[in-house]
C-alpha positions in Angstrom: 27.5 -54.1 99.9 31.0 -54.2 100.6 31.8 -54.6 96.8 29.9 -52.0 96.3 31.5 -49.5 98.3 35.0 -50.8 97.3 34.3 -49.9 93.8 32.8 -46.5 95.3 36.5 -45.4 96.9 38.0 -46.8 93.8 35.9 -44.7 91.8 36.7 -41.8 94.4 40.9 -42.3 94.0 40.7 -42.1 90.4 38.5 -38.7 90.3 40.7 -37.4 92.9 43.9 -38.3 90.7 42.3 -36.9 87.4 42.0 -33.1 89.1 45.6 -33.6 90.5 46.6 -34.4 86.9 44.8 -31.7 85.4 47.7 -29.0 85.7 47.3 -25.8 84.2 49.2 -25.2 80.9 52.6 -23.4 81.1 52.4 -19.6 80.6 54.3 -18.9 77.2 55.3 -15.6 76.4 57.5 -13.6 73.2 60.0 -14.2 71.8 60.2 -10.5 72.0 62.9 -10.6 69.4 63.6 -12.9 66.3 66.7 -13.5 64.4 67.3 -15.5 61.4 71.0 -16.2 59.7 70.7 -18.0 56.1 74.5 -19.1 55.7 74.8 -20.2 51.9 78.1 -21.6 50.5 78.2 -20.9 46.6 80.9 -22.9 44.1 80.3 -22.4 40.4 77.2 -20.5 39.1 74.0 -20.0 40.9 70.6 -20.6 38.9 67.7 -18.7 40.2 64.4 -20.8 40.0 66.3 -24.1 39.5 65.5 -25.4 43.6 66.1 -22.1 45.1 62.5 -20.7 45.6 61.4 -19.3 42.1 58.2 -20.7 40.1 60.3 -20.3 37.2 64.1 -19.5 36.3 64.6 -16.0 35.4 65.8 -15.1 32.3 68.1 -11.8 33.8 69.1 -14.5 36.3 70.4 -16.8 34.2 72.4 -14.2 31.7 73.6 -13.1 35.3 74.9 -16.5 36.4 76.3 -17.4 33.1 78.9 -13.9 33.4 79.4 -15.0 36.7 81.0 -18.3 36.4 83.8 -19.0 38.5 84.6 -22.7 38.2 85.5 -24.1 41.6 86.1 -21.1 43.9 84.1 -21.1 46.8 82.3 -18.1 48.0 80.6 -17.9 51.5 77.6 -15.5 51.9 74.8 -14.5 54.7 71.8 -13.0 55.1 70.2 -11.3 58.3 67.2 -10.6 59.3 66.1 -9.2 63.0 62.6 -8.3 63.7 61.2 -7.3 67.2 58.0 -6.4 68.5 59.3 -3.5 70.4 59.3 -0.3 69.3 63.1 1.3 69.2 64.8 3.7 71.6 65.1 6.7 69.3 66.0 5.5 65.9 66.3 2.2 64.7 69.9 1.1 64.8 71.5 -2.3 65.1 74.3 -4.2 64.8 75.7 -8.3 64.3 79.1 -8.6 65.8 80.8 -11.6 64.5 84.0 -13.6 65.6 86.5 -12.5 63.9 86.9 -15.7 62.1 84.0 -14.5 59.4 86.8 -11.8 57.8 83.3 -9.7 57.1 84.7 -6.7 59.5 84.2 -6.0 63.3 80.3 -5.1 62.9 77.6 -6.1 60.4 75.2 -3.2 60.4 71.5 -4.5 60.6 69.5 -1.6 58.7 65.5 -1.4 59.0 64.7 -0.8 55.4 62.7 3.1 54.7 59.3 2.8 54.0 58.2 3.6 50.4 55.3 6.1 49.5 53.2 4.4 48.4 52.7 4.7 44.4 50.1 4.0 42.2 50.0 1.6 39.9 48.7 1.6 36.5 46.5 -1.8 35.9 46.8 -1.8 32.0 48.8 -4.3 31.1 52.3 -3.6 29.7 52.6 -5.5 26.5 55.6 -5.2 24.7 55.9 -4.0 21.6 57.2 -7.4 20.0 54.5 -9.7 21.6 53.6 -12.4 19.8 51.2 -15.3 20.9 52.7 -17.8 23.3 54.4 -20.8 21.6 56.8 -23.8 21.8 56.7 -26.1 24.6 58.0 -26.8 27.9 59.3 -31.0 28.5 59.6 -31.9 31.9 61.5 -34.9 33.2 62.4 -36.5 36.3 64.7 -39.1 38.1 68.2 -40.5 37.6 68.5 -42.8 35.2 70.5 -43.9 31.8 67.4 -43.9 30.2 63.9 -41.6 31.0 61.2 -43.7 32.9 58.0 -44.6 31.1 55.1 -41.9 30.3 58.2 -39.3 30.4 58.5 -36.4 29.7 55.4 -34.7 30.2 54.9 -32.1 27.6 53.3 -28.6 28.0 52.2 -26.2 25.3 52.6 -23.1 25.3 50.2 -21.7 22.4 47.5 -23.2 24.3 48.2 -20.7 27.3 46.4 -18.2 25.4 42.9 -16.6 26.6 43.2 -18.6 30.0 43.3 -22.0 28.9 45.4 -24.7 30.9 47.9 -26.5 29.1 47.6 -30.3 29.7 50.6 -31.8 31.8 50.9 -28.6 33.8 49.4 -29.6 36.6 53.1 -31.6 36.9 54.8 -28.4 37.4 52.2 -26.6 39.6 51.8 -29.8 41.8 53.9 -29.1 45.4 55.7 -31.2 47.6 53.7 -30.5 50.5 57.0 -27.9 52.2 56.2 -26.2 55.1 56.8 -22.4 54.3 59.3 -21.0 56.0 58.8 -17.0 57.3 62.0 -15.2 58.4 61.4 -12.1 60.5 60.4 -9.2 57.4 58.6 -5.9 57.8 55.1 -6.7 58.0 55.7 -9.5 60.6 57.9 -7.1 63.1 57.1 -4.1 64.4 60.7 -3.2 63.9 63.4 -5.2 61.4 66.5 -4.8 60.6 68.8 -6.7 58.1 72.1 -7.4 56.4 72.8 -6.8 53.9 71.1 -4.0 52.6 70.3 -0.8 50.8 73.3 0.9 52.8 76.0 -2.1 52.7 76.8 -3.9 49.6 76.7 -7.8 50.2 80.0 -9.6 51.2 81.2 -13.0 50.5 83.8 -14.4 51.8 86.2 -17.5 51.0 87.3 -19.2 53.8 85.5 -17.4 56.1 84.0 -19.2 59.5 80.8 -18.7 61.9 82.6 -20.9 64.7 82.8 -18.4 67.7 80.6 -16.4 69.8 77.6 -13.8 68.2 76.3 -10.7 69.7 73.7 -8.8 68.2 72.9 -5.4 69.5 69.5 -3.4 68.8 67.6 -0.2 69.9 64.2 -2.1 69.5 66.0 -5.4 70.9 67.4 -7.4 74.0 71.0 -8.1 73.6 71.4 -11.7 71.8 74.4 -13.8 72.4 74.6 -17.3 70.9 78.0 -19.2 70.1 78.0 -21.7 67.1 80.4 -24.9 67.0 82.2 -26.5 64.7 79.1 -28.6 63.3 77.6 -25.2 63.3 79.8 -23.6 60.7 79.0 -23.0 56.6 78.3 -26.2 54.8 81.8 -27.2 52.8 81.6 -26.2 49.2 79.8 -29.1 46.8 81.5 -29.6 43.1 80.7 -31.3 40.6 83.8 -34.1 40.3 82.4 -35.9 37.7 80.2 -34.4 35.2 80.5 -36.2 31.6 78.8 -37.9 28.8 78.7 -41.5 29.1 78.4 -44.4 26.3 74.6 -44.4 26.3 74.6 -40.6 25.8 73.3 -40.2 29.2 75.3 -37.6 31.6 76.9 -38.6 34.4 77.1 -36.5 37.6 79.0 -36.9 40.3 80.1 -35.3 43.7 81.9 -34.9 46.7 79.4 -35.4 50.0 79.3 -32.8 52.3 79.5 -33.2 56.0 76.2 -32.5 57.8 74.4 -32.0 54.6 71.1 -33.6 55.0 69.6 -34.0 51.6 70.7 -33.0 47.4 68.9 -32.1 44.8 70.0 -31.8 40.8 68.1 -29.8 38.5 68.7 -29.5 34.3 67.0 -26.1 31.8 68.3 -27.1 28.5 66.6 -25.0 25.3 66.0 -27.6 22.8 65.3 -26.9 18.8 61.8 -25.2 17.5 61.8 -22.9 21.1 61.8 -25.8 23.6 62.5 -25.3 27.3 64.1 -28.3 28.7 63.9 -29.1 32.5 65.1 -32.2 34.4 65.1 -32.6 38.3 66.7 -35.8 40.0 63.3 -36.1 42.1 61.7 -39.4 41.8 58.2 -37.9 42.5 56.4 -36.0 39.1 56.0 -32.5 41.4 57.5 -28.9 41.2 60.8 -29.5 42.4 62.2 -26.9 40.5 60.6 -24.7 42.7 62.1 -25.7 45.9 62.6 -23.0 48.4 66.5 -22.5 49.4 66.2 -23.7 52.7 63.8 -26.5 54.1 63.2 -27.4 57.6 64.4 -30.9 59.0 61.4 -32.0 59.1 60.5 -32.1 55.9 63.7 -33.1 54.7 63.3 -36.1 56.6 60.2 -36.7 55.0 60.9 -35.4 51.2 64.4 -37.9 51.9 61.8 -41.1 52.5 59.8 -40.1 49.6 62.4 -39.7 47.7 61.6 -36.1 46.5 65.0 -35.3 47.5 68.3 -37.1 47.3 69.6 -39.1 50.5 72.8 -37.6 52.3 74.8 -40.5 51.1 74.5 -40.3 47.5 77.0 -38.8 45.0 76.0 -39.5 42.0 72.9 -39.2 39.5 72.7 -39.9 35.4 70.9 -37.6 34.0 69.0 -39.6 31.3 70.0 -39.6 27.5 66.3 -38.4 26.2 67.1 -34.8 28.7 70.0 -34.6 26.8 69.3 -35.2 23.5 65.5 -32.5 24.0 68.2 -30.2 25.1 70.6 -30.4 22.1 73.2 -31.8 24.2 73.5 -28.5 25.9 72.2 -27.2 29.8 72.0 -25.7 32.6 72.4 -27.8 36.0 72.3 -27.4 39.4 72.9 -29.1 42.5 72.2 -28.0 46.1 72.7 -29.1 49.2 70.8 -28.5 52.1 71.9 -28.7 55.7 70.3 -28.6 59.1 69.8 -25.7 61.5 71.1 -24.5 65.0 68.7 -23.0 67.2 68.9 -20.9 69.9 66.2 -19.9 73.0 66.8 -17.5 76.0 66.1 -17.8 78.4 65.8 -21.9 78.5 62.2 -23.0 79.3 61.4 -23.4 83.1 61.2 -26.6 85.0 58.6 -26.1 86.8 55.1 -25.8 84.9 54.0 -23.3 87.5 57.0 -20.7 85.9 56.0 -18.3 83.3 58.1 -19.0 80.2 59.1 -15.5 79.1 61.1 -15.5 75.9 63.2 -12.5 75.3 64.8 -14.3 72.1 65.0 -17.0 69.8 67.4 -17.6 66.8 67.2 -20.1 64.1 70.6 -20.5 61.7 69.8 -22.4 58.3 72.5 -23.8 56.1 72.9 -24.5 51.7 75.6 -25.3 49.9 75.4 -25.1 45.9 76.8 -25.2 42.7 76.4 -24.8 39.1 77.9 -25.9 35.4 77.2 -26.3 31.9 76.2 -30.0 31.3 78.2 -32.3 30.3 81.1 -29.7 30.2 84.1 -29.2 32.7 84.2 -26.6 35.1 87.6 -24.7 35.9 89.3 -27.0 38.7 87.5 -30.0 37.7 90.1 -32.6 35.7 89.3 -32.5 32.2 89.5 -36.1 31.7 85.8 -35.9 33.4 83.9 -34.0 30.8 85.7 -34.7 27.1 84.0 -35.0 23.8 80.8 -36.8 23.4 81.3 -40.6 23.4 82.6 -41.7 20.0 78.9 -43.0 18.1 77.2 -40.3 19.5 76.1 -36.8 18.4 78.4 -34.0 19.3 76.5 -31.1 20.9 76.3 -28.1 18.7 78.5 -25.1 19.1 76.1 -22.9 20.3 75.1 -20.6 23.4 72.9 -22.8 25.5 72.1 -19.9 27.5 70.9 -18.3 24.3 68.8 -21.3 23.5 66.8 -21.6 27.1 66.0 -17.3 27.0 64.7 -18.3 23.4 62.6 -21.3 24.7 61.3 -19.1 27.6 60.8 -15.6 25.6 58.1 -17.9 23.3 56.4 -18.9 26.4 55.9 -15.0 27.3 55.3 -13.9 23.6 58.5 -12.0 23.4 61.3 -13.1 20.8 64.4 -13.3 21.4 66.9 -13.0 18.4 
């Protein structure tokens, strides 16, 4: 009996220690306002589509970014976006006031966009007067490397796009890497947004300009938000390409600087080969859609697309891009290479202590950081030594004087059925 009734109070202590345990979840409320600052530092061109959230390059983009060049100068950009789930006082008005460090003026008005009637929309398909059947072909690579790796590249055809039919190999393009999506405050998530820069104020860059400091941002449909950003907390230093050259082999070699509290990189290649050939080339060692890599990524997954080698590691500075991208592309191309960095956030008021204490969140802010750059491959950019990108290697093919912009918008007007002269 007397075991019995030890193993009864034991019994007892442990039932009474589970309901002590049991505490009731913290109360979590808000954040009644959100606000999101995308801090992008830009040297060279940048490529829409190549790693920066597009399924496909655009063909206005690219034009764009080829008039654009501007070698090595740097160029430091933002974008902000406030919503809130209040209502404003009056009419929506708000306002980011910087340090004065930026050089982007006193006050960065945040404007809530004006909704647009709605129209409609005529469902008969626009074809253009030109259209021809899809055709040519799309050649996808992958990896760093002298030389492309085995069962490479995967090729996709484009006449077989007509009447719904799916190429073979494109599933290597439409194939993700598993990234979280991010969703910055926008309209239809806030009940009221504001942003910067918008339909009121033309977008501003800035060279040397710096987020180290203190930020307030001011709202009628928002509590005051005041966050302060250190030095670690700044723009991500400008990324150039140092080395970017033919080598013996006929590969290209890339090279470049690393950039402090960058946390992953990421090359990308459009080239427009011969007979309406699109080119592309990422230095991901998995066969996915890399090319359609959003601008910014969380940490998390940059840890994980780091270990799976999706995206380069924070301590490499170089990458070959193989001689068989080169030679589909006709020794001319397009590349990019990004950086992406990690993020800053901010809560207020900090979460309670004591579990019994409501966690009411007036705000929250999350800062994201890129740094990227762009060139013609194999070719030197202004600022970058011209010993680094010379003629082809003596024994190999020169590339042919030609537009390579020209080539790529030819490659992907056959995709769509519209030639390009």
């Amino acid at each position: 009996m007397g075991t019995v009734r030890r193993l009864a109070v034991t019994a007892g202590v442990i039932s009474v220690a589970g309901v002590a345990g049991a505490q009731p979840a913290q109360k979590v409320t808000g954040p009644v306002a959100t606000y999101w600052v995308s801090a992008q530092t830009q040297t060279g061109f940048g490529l829409p589509g190549m790693g920066g959230g597009a399924s496909r390059p655009s063909a206005m983009g690219m034009m764009g970014a080829m008039m654009g060049m501007r070698g090595n100068s740097v160029s430091r950009t933002l974008t902000l976006q406030l919503g809130s789930s209040r209502q404003p006082t009056g009419a929506p008005t708000g306002e980011h006031l910087p340090p004065a460090s930026l050089g982007l003026g006193q006050s960065l008005p945040l404007v809530t966009p004006t909704a647009q009637p709605v129209q409609k929309v005529d469902e008969t398909p626009d074809v253009p007067r030109e259209w021809q059947k899809p055709r040519g072909r799309m050649l996808i690579f992958w990896g760093c490397g002298e030389r492309a790796r085995s069962g490479q590249p995967v090729a996709i055809d484009f006449s077989q796009l007509q009447g719904g039919k799916i190429p073979a190999g494109l599933e290597a393009i439409t194939r993700g890497l598993g990234v979280t999506p991010m969703q910055p405050p926008a309209p239809g998530r806030s009940t009221t947004y504001g942003e910067w820069p918008n339909a009121r104020t033309r977008a501003a860059s800035t060279p040397t300009g710096s987020l180290f400091g203190e930020h307030v941002v001011k709202a009628t449909y928002s509590p005051e938000i005041r966050f302060a950003l250190n030095g670690a907390q700044d723009f991500l230093g400008p990324i150039n390409l140092a080395t970017n050259a033919r080598t013996p082999a006929g590969s290209v070699q890339l090279g470049w600087n690393a950039v402090p509290n960058a946390r992953a990189y990421l090359a990308t290649v459009i080239g427009g080969g011969r007979d309406e050939t699109v080119v592309l080339w990422s230095s991901s060692e998995v066969q996915a859609s890399a090319f359609s890599m959003p601008d910014y990524i969380s940490p998390s997954d940059l840890t994980r697309l780091v270990g799976s080698r999706a995206l380069l590691s924070p301590q490499t500075t170089q990458c070959q891009v193989p001689r068989e991208v080169v030679e589909a592309a006709g020794g001319a191309g397009l590349v990019q290479l990004n950086a992406y960095g990690d993020e800053a956030n901010f809560i207020y008021p900090p979460r309670p202590s004591d579990p019994k204490a409501a966690w009411n969140r007036e705000w929250q802010v999350k800062v994201r950081y890129r740094s990227s750059t762009g060139g013609m491959l194999g070719m030197a950019m202004p600022g970058m030594a011209a010993e680094e990108a010379g003629p082809a290697p003596r024994g190999q093919p020169q590339p042919p004087n030609r537009s390579p912009g020209r080539s790529i918008l030819r490659g992907l007007g056959a995709a769509a059925g519209v030639p390009i002269p």
